[in-house]
DRENPA-3360 file (N, C-alpha, C; in nm, 2 decimals, always signed):
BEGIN
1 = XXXXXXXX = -7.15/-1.54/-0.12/-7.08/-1.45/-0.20/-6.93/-1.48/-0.19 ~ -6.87/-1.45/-0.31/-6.74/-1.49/-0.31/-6.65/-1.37/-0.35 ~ -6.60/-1.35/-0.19/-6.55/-1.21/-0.17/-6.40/-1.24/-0.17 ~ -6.34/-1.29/-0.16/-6.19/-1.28/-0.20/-6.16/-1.33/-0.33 ~ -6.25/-1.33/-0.44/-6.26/-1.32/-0.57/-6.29/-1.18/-0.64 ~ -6.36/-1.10/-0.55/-6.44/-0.99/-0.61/-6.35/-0.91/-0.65 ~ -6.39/-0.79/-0.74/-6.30/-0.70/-0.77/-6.25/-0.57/-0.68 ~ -6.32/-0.55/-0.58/-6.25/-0.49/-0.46/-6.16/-0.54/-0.41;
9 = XXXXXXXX = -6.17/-0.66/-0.32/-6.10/-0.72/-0.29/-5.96/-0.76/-0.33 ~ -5.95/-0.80/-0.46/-5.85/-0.85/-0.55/-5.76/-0.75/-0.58 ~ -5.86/-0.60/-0.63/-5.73/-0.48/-0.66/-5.73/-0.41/-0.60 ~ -5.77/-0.38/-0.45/-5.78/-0.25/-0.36/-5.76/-0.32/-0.20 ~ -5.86/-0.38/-0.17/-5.84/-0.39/-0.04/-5.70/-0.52/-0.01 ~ -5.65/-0.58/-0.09/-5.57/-0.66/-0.10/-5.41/-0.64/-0.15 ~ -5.42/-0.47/-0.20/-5.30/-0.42/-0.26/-5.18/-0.42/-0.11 ~ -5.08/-0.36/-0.16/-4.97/-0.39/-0.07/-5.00/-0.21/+0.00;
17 = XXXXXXXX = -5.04/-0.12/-0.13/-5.02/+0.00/-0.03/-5.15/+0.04/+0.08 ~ -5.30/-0.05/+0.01/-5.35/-0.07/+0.15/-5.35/-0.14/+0.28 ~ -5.27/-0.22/+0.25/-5.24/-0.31/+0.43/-5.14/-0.20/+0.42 ~ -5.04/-0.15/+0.41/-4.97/-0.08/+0.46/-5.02/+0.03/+0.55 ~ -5.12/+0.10/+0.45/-5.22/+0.18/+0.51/-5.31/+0.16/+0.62 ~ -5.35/+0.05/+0.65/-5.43/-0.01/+0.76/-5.32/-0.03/+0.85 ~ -5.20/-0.06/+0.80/-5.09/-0.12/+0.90/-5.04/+0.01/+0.99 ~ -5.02/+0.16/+0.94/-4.98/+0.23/+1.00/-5.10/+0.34/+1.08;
25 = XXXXXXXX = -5.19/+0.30/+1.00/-5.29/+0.37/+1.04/-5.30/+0.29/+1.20 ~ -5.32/+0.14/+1.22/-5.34/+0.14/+1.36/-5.23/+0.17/+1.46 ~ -5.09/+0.16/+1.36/-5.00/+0.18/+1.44/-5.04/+0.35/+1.54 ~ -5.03/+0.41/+1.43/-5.08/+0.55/+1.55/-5.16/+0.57/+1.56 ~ -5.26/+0.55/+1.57/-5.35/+0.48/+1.65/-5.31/+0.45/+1.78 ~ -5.27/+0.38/+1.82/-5.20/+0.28/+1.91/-5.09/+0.38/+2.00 ~ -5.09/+0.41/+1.92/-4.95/+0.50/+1.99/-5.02/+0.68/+2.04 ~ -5.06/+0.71/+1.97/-5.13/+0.82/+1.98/-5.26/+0.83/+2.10;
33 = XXXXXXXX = -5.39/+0.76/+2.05/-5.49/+0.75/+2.20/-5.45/+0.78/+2.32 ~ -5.31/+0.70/+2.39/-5.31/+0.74/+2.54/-5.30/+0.89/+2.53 ~ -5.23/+0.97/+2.42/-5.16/+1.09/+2.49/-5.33/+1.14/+2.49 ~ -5.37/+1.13/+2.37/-5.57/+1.22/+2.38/-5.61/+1.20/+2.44 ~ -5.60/+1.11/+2.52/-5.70/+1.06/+2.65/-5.62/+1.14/+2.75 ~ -5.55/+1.10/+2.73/-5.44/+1.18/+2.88/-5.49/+1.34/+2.89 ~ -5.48/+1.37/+2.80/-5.52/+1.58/+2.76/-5.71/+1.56/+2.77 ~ -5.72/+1.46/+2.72/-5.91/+1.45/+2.79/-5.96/+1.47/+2.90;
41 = XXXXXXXX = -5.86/+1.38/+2.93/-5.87/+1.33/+3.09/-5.83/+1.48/+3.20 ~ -5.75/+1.56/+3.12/-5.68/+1.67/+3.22/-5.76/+1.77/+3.17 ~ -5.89/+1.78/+3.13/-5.93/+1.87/+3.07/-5.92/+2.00/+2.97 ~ -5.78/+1.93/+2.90/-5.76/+2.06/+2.78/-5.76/+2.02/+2.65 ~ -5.83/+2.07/+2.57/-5.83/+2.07/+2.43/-5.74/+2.06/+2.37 ~ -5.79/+1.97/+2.28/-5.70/+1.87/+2.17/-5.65/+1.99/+2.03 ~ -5.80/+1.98/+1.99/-5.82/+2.01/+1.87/-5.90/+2.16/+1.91 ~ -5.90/+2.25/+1.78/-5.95/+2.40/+1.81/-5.88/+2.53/+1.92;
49 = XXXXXXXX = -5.96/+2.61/+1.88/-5.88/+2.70/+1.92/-5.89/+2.74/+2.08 ~ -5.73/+2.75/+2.08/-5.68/+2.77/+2.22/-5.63/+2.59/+2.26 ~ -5.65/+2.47/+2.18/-5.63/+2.34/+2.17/-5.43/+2.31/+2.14 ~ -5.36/+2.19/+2.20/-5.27/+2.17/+2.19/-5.23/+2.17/+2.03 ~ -5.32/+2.13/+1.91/-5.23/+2.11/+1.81/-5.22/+2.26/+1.74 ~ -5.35/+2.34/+1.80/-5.34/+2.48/+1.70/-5.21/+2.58/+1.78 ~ -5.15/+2.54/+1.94/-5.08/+2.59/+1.99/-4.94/+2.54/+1.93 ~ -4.91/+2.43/+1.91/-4.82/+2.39/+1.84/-4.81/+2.46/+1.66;
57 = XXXXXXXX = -4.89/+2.41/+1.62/-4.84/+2.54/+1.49/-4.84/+2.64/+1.50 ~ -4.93/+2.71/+1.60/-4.86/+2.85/+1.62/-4.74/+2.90/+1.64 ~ -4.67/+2.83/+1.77/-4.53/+2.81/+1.79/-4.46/+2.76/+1.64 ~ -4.51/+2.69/+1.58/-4.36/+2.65/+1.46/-4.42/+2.78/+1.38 ~ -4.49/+2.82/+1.35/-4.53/+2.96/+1.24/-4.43/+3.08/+1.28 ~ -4.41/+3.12/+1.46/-4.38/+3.21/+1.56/-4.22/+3.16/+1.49 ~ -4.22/+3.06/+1.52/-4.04/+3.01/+1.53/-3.99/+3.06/+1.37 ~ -4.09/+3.00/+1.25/-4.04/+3.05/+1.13/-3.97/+3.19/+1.09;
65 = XXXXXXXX = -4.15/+3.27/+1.18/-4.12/+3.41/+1.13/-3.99/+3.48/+1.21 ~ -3.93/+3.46/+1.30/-3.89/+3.49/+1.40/-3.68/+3.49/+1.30 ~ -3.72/+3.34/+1.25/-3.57/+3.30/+1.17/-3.53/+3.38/+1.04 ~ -3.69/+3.46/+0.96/-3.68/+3.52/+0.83/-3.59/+3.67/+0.90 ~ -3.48/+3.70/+0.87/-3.47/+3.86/+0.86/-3.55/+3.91/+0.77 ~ -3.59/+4.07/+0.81/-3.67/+4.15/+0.78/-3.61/+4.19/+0.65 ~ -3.68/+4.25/+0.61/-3.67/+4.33/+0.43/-3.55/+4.47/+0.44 ~ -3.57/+4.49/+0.60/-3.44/+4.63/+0.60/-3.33/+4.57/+0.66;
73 = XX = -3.30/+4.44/+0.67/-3.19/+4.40/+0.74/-3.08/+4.33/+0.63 ~ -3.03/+4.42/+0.57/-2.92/+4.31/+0.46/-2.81/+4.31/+0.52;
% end
């Protein structure tokens, strides 16, 4: 089979914005794993609730609301 002829190859897997996409994709990848392993390893949750990322948007949502004055403060 003649795959670097085919039409996947030629207009998709071969485009510039998919290697880019592959390219950054392993980049964090690469960069990212040790910290998830590290929080694996220490026993606390990544993902879900009571997890580091849902603690983090909570904190930026808390910080938002915190910056809006209220409706009786002009």
């Amino acid at each position: 089979m003649d795959v670097y002829h085919s039409w996947i190859y030629v207009y998709i897997l071969n485009t510039t914005w998919m290697v880019r996409a592959i390219l950054y994709a392993t980049f964090a990848l690469n960069i990212l794993s040790p910290i998830l392993v590290w929080f694996i390893f220490r026993g606390q949750k990544v993902l879900g609730k009571g997890g580091l990322i849902n603690g983090v948007i909570k904190t930026v949502i808390d910080r938002k609301g915190a910056q809006q004055p209220s409706p009786t403060q002009k």
